[in-house]
TIMI-2910 file (N, C-alpha, C, CB; in pm, 1 decimal, decimal comma, always signed):
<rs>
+----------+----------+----------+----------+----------+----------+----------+----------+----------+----------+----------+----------+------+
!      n_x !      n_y !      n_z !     ca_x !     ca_y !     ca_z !      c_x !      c_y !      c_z !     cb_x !     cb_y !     cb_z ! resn !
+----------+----------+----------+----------+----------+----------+----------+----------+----------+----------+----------+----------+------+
!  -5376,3 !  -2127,6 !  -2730,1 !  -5404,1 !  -2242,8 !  -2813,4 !  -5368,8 !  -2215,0 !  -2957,2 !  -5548,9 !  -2282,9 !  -2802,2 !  Unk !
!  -5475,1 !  -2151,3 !  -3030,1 !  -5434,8 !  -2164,9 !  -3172,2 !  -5349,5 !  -2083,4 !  -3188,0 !  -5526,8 !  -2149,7 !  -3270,3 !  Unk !
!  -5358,5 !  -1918,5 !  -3084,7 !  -5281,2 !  -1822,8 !  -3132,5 !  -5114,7 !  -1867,0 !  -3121,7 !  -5321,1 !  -1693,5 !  -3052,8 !  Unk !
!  -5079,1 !  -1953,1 !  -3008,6 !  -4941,1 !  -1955,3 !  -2925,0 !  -4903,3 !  -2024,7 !  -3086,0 !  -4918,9 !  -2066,9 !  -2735,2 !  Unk !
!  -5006,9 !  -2133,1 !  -3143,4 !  -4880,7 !  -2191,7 !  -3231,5 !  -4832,1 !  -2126,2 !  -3356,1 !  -4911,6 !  -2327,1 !  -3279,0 !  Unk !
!  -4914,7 !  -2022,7 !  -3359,0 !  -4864,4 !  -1913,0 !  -3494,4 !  -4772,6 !  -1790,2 !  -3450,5 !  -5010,3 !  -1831,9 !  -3572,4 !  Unk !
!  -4739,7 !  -1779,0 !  -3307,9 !  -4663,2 !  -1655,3 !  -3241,7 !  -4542,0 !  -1704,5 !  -3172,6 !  -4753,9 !  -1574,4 !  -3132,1 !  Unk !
!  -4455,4 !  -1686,5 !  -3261,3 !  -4332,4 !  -1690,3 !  -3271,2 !  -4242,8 !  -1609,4 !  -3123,0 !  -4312,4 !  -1624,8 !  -3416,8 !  Unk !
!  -4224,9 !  -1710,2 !  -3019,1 !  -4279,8 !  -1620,2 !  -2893,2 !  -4136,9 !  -1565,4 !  -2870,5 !  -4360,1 !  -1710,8 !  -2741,5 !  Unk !
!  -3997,9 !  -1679,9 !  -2945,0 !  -3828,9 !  -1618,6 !  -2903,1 !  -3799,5 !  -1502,1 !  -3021,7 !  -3678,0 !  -1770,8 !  -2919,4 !  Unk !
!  -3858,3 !  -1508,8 !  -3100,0 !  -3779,1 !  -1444,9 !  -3233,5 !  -3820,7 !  -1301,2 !  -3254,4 !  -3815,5 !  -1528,4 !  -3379,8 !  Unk !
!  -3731,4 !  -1212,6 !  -3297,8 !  -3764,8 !  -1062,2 !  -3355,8 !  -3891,7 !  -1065,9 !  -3374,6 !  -3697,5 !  -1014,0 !  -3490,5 !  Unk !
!  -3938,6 !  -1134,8 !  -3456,0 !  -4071,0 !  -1109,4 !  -3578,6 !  -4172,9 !  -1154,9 !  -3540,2 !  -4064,4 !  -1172,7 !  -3719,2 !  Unk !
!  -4237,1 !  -1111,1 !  -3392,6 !  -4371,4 !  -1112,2 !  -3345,3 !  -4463,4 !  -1042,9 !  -3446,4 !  -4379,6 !  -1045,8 !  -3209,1 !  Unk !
!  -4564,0 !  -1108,5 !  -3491,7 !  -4698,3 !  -1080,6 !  -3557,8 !  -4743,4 !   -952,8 !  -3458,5 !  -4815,8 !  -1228,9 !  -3556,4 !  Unk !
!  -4771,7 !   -829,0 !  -3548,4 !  -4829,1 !   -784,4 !  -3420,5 !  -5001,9 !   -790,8 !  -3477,5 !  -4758,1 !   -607,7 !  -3364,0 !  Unk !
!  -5026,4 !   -843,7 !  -3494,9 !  -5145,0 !   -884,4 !  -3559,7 !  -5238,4 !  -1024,8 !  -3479,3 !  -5089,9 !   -922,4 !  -3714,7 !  Unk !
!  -5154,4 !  -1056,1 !  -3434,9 !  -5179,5 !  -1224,8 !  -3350,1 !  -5146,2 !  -1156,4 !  -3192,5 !  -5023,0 !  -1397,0 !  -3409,9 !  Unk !
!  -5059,6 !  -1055,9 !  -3223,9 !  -5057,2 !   -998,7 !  -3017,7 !  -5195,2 !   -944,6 !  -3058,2 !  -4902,8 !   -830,3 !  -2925,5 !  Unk !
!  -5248,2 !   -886,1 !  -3118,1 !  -5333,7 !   -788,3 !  -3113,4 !  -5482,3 !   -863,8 !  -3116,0 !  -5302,4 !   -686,4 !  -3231,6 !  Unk !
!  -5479,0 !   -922,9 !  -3201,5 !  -5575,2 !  -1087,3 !  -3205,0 !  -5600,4 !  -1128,0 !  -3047,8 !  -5464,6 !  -1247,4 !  -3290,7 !  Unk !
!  -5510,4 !  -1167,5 !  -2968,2 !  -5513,0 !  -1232,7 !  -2847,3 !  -5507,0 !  -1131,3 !  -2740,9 !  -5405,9 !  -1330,3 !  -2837,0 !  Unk !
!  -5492,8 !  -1011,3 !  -2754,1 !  -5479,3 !   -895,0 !  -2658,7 !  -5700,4 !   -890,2 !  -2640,3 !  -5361,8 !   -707,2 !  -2764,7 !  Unk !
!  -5727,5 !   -830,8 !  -2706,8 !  -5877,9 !   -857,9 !  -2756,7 !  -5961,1 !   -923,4 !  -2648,2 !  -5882,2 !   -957,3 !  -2888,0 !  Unk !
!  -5939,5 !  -1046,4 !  -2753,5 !  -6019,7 !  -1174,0 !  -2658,8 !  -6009,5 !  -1162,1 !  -2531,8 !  -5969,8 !  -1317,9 !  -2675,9 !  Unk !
!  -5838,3 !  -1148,7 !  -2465,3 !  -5859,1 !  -1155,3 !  -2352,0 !  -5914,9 !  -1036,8 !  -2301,1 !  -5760,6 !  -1192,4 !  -2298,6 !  Unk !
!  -5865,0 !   -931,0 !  -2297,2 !  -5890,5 !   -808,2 !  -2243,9 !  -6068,1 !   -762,8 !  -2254,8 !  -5787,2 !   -706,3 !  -2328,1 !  Unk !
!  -6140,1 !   -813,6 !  -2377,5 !  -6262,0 !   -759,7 !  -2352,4 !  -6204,6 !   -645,7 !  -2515,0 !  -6294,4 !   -683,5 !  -2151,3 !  Unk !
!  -6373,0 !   -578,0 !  -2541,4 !  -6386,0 !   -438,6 !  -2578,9 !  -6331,9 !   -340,6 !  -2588,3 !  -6436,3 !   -399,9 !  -2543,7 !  Unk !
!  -6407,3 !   -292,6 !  -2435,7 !  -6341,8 !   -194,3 !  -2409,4 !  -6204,3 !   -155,4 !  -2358,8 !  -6402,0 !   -161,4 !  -2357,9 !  Unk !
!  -6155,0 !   -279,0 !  -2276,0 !  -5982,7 !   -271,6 !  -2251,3 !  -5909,6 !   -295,4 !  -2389,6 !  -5921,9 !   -404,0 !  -2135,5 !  Unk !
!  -5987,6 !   -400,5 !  -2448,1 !  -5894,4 !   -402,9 !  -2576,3 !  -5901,5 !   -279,6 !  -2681,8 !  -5931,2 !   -533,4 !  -2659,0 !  Unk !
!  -5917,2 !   -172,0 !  -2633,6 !  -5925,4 !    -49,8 !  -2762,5 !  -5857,2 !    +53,5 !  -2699,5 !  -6089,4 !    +11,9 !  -2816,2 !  Unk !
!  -5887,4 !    +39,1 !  -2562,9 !  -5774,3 !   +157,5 !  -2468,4 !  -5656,6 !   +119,2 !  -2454,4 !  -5804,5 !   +189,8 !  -2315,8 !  Unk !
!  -5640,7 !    -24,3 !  -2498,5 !  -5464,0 !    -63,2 !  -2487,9 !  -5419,1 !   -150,4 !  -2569,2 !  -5411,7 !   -124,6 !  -2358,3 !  Unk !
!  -5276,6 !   -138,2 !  -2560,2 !  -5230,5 !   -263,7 !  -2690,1 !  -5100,4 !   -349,1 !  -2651,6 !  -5182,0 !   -180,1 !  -2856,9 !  Unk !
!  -5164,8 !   -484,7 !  -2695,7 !  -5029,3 !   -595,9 !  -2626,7 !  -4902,4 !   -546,6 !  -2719,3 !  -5061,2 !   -809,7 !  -2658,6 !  Unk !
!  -4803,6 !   -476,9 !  -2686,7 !  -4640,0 !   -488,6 !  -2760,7 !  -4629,3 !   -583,8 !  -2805,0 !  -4514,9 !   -481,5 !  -2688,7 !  Unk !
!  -4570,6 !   -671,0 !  -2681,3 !  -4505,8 !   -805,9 !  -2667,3 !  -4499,4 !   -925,8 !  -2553,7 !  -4392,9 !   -775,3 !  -2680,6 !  Unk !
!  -4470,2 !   -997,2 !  -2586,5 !  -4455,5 !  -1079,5 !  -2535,8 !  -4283,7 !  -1148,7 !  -2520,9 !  -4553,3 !  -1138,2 !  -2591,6 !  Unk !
!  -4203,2 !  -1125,4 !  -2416,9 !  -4062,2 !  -1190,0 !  -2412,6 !  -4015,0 !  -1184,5 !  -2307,7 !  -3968,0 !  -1144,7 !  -2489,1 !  Unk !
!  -4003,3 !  -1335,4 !  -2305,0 !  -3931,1 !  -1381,2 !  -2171,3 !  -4042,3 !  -1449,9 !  -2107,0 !  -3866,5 !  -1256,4 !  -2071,5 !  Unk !
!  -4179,9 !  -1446,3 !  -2139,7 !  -4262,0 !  -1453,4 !  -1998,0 !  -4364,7 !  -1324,7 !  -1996,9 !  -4146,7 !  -1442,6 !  -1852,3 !  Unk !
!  -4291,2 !  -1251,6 !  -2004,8 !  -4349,4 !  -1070,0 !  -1982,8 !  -4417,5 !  -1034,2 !  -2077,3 !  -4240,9 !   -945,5 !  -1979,1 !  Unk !
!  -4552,2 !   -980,6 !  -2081,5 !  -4627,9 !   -941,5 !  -2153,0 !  -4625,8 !   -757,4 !  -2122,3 !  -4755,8 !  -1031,5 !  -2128,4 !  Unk !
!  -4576,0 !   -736,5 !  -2228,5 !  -4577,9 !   -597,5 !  -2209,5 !  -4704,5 !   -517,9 !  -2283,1 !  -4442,2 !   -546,8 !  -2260,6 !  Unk !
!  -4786,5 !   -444,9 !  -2193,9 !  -4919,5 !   -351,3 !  -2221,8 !  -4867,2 !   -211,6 !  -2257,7 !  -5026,5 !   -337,3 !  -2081,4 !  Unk !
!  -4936,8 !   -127,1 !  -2361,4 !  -4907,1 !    +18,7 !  -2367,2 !  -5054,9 !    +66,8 !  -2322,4 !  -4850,0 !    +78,3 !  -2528,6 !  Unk !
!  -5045,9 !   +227,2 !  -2251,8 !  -5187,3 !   +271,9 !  -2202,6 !  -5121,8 !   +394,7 !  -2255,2 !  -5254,0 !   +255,5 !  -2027,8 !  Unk !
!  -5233,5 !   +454,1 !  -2268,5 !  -5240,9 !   +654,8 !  -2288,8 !  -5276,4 !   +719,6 !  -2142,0 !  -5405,3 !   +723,3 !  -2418,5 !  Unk !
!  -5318,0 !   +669,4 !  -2134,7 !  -5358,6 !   +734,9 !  -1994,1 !  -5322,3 !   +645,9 !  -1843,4 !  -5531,8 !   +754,9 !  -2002,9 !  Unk !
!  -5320,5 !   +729,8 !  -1759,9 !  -5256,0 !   +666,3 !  -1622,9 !  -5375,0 !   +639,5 !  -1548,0 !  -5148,7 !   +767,8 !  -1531,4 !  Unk !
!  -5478,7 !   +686,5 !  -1592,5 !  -5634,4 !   +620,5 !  -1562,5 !  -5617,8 !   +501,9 !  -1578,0 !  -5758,6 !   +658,3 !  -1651,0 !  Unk !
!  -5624,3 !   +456,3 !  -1712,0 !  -5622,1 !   +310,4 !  -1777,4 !  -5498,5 !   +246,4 !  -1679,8 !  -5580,3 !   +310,5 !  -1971,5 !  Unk !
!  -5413,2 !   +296,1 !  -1680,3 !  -5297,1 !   +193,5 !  -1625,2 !  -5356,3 !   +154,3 !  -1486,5 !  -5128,7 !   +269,3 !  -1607,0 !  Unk !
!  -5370,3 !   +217,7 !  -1454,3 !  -5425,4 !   +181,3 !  -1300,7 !  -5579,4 !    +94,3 !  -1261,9 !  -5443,0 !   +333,1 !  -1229,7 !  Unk !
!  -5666,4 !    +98,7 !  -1410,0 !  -5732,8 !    -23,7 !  -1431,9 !  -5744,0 !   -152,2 !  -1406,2 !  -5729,6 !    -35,2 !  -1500,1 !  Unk !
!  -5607,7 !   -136,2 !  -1515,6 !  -5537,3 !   -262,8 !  -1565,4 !  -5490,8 !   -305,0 !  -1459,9 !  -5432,4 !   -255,0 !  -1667,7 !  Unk !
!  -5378,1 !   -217,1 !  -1378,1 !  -5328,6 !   -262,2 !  -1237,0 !  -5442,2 !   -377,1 !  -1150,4 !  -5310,8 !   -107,3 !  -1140,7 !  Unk !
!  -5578,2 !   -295,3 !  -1108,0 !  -5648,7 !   -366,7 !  -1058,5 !  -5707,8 !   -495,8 !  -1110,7 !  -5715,8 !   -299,0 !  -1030,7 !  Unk !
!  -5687,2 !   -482,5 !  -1232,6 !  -5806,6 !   -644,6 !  -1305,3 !  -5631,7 !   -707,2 !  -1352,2 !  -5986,8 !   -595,9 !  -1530,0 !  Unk !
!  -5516,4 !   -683,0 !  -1296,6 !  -5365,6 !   -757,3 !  -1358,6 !  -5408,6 !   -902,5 !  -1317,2 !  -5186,3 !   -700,1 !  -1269,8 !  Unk !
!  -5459,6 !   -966,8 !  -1245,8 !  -5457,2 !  -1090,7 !  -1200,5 !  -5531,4 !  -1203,3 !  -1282,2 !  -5504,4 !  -1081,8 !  -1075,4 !  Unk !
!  -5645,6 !  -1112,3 !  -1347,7 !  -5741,9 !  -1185,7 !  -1415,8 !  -5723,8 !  -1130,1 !  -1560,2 !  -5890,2 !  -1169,3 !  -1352,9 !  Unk !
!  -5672,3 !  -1038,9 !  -1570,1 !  -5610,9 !  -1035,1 !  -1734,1 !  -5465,2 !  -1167,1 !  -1755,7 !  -5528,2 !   -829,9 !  -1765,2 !  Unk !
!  -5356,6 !  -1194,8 !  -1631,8 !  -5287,4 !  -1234,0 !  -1666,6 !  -5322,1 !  -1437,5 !  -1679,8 !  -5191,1 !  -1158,6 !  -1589,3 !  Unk !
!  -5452,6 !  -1403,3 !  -1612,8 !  -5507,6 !  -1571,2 !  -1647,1 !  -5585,8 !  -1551,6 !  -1806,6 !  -5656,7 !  -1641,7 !  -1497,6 !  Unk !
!  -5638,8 !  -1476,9 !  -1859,9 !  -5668,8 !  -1453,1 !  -1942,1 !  -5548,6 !  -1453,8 !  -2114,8 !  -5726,6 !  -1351,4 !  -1878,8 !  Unk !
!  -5468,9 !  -1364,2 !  -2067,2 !  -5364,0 !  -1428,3 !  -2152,6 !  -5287,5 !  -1600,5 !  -2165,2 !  -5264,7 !  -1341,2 !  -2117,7 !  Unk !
!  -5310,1 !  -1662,9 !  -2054,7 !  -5272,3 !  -1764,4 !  -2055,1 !  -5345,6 !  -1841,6 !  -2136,1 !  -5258,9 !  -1798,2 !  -1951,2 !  Unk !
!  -5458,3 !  -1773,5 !  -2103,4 !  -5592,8 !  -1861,4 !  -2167,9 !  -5543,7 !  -1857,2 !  -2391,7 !  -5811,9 !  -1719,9 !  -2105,4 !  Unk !
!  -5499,3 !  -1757,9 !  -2381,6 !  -5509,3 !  -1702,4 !  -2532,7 !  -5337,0 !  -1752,3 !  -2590,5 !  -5545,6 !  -1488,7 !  -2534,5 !  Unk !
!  -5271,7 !  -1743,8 !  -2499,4 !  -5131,4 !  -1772,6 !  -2554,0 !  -5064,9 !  -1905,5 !  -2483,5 !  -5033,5 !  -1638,3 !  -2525,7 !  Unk !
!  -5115,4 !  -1934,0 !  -2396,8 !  -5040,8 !  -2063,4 !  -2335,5 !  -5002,7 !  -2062,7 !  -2213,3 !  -4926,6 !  -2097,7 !  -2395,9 !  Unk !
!  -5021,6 !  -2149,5 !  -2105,6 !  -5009,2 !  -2132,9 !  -1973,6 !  -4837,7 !  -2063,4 !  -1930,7 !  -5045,5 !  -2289,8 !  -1910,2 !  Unk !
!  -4738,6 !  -2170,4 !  -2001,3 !  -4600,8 !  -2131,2 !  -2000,2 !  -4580,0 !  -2019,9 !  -2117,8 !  -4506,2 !  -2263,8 !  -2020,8 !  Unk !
!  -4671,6 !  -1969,1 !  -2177,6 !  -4622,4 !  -1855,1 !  -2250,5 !  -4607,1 !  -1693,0 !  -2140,9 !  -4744,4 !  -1840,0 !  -2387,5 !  Unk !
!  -4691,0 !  -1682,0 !  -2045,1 !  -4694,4 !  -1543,6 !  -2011,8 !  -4707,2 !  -1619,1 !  -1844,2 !  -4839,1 !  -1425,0 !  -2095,2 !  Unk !
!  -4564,7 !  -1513,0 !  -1801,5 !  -4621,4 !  -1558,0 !  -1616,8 !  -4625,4 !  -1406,0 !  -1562,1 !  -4473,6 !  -1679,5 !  -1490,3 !  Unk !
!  -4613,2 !  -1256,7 !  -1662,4 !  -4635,3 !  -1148,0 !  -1564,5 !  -4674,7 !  -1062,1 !  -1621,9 !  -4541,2 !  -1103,0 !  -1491,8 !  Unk !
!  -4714,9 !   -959,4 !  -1612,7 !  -4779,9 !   -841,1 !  -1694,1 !  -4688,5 !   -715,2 !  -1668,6 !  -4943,7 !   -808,4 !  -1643,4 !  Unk !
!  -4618,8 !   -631,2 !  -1761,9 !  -4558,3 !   -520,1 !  -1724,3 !  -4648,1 !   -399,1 !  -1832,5 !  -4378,9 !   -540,8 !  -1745,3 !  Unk !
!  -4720,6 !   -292,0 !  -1732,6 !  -4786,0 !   -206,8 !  -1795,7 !  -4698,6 !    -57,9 !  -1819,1 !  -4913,4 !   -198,0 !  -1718,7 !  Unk !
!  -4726,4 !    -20,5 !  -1910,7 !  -4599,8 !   +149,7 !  -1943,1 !  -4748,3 !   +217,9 !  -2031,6 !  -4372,7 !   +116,3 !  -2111,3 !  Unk !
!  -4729,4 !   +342,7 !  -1953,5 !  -4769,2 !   +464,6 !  -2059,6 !  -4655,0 !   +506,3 !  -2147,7 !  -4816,7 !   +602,3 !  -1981,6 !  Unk !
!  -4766,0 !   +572,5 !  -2224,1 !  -4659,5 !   +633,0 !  -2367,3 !  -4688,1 !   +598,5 !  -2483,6 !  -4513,8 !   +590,0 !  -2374,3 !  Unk !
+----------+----------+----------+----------+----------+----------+----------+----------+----------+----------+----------+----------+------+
</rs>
């Protein structure tokens, strides 16, 4: 909602301040401090994790985080979640 209309979803110059804003909300607390939204392009919401613990979290709750981003960025903004350590 409010975030999608300030996040510039085709262009270089993603806020990472507004991914990070909407990473949050959706994710919760504690997911939101063990990980961080990159980006968003194409559709694809790309997650970073430190640990392969966390990734495999995330793996399990991917279905209801990726309704959750919808919730925060827009139904046609995000249709998949791609998670990477590193």
């Amino acid at each position: 909602g409010d975030i999608l209309s300030r996040l510039p979803l085709d262009g270089d110059g993603m806020d990472p301040e507004l991914l990070r804003e909407g990473w949050l909300k959706a994710a919760g607390p504690f997911l939101g401090q063990q990980s961080n939204l990159l980006s968003i392009v194409k559709g694809v919401a790309t997650i970073q994790v430190l640990q392969p613990a966390m990734r495999y979290h995330l793996q399990q709750w991917q279905g209801a985080l990726l309704g959750k981003l919808k919730d925060q960025f827009g139904k046609d903004a995000v249709h998949s979640i791609r998670i990477r350590i590193g």
